[in-house]
N, C-alpha and C positions, 0 to 999 in steps of 0.2 A: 647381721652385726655380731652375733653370738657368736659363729665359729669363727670371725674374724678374730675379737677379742682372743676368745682359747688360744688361736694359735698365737698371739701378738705376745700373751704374755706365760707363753709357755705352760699351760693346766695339764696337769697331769693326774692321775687317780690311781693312786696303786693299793693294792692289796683286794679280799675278797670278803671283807666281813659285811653285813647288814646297816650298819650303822654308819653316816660319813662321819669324820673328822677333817675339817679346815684346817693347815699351819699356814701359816702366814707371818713373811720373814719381815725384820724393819729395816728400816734404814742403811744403806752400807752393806747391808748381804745380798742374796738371794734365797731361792728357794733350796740352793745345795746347804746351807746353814742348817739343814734341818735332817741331813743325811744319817748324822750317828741316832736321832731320837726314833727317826722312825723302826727300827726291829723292836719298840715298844709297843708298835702300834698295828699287829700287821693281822687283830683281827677288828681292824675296821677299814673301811674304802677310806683312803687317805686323799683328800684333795689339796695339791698344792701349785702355786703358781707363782711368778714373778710380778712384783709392783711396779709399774707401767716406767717409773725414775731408773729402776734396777741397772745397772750393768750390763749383765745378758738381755734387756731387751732391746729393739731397734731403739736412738734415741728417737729415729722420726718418729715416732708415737707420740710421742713427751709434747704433748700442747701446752705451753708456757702462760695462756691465756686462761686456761680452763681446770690445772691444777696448781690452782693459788691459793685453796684449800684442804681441807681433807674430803669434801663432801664429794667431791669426784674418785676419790678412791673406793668411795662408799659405793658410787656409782658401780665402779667395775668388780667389786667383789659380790655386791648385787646381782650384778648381768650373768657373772660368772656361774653363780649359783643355779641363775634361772636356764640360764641355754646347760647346767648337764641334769637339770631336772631333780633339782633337791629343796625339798620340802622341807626336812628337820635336819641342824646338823646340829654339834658340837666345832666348840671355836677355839683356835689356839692362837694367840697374835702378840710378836713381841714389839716390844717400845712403840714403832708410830704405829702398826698395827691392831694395837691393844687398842688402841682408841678410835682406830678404823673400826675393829668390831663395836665398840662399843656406842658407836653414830650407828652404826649398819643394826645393833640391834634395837635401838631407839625406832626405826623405823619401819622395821620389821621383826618385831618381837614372838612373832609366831615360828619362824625360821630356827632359831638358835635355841636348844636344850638347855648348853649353858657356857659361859665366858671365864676361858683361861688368859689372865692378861700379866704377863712375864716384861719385867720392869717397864711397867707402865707409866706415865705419866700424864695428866690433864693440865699442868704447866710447868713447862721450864724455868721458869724467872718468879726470882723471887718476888711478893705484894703484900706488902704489912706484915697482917699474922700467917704470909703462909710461907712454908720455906721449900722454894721449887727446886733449890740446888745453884742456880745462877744471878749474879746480878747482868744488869742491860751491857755494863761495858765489859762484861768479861764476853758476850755473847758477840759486843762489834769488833773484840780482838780476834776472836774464832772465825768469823767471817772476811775479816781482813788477812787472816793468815792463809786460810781457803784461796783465797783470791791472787796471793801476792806469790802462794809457791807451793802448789796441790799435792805437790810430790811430797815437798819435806812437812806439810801439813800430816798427809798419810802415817809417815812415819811418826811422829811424835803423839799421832789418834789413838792410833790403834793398839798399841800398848798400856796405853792411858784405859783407853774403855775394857777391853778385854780384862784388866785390872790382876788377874792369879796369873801365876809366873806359868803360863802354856805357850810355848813357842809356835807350836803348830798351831794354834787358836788365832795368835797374833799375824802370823803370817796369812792364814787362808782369811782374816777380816783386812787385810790389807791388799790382798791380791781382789776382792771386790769390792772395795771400796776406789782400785786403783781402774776397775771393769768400766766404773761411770763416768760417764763426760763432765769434766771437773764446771760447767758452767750449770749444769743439771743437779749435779752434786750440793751447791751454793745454793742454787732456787729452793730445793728441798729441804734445805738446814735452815732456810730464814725462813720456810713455811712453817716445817714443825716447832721451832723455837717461838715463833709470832704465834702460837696457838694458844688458847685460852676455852678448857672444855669441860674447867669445872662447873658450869651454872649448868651443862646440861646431864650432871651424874646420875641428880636423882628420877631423872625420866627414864631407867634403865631399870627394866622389871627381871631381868633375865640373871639366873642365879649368877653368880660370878667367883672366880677361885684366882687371889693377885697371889702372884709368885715374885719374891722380892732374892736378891741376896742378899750377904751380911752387910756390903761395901760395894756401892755400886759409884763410881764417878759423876755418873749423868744421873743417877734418881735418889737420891737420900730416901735412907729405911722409913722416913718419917712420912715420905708420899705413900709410902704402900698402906697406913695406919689411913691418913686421910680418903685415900679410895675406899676402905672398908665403912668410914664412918659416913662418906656421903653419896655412894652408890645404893639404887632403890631398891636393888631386888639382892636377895639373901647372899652377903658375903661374906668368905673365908680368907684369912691370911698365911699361905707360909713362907718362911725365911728360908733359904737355901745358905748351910755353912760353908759359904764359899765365896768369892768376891768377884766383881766384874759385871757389866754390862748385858756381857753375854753368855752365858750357861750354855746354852746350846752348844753351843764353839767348844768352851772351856769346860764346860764339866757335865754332860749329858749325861754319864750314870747315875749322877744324883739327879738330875731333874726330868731324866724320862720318868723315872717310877712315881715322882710327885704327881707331873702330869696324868699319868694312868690311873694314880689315887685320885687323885682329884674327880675325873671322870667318872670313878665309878660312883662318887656318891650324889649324880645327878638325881 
């Protein structure tokens, strides 16, 4: 099962240092989202892969049955881990990612040094005192518009999220997000959006570094305070002066070297 999975969703390992490092892309990209960060990172064995919904992967993987969660992502970041034989790594995972690692370190808490989690989220919708960023019916708009015309959906996303004026940012979050089979695309936005992972913050022993920007569309500044305040194991916040969703994409000279800082003060 192990080299089936590698090759399904594409793992790759690059560089020659000692030490792995996990990226792990969310939502709408793949593992190319991470192309300009990595000459940050090329003295550790970088492992990265595509998530099973991705674009670049076959969709025939995508069992509709069995990723109705996150807990099977969990699964395969898991497996992944274990078939190329890593014992300790460091984690980088952005938006549904971050919270992928952070189920995956709940349950293996021995595995992971430590949790870089780049605008994370543990809920999208807003519930009394907490403010996730969305109410219910802006969420069955976004799903209705997914559904009703994927293409001009795309367009009107991806500038939105990307949020700083980077053309080429917008464009290459639009060309994979255009990668995924728009009925795959839909299952996965009402999965991450239906999720609710704050009861399980404070079972996370494993240090944690949230990287937020100044203006994100999908996570208000205010989620990255509430991660710090209810995540169990020792964590740090910083603010990226910059806006968007996605850093990686849009502004990787500021947030490779956060990253790297971050890392080093495991």
């Amino acid at each position: 099962m192990g080299n089936i999975l590698l090759e399904a969703l594409h793992v790759r390992v690059v560089g020659s240092g000692e030490k792995f490092l996990v990226l792990a892309h969310g939502f709408g990209t793949d593992q190319s989202a991470w192309q300009r960060i990595l000459p940050y990172f090329t003295h550790y064995r970088v492992i990265l892969y595509d998530l099973v919904c991705a674009g670049s992967v076959n969709p025939d993987y995508f069992d509709f049955s069995r990723y109705t969660t996150l807990d099977a992502y969990v699964d395969d970041l898991l497996n992944i881990l274990e078939a190329l034989g890593v014992d300790r790594c460091a984690y980088v995972g952005h938006s549904v990612s971050a919270m992928i690692g952070i189920l995956a370190s709940i349950r293996r808490p021995e595995l992971f040094t430590k949790l870089i989690l780049v605008g994370a989220s543990p809920r999208f919708l807003n519930d009394n005192d907490y403010h996730g960023g969305f109410e219910q019916g802006e969420i069955e708009k976004l799903f209705t518009a997914m559904e009703r015309n994927y293409e001009a959906w795309v367009y009107g996303f991806a500038p939105l999220a990307v949020g700083a004026d980077v053309p080429a940012a917008v464009r290459e979050f639009s060309r994979t997000l255009f990668n995924m089979r728009p009925d795959i695309s839909l299952f996965v936005c009402r999965t991450v959006f239906n999720c609710d992972l704050r009861g399980f913050l404070g079972l996370v022993k494993v240090p944690c570094c949230i990287i937020q920007t100044a203006k994100d569309v999908s996570v208000p500044i205010s989620v990255a305070e509430y991660l710090r305040r209810h995540l169990g194991g020792r964590t740090t916040v910083e603010i990226l002066k910059t806006e968007g969703h996605l850093p990686h994409l849009s502004a990787p000279a500021l947030l490779g070297p956060v990253i790297r800082r971050a890392l080093s003060r495991i």
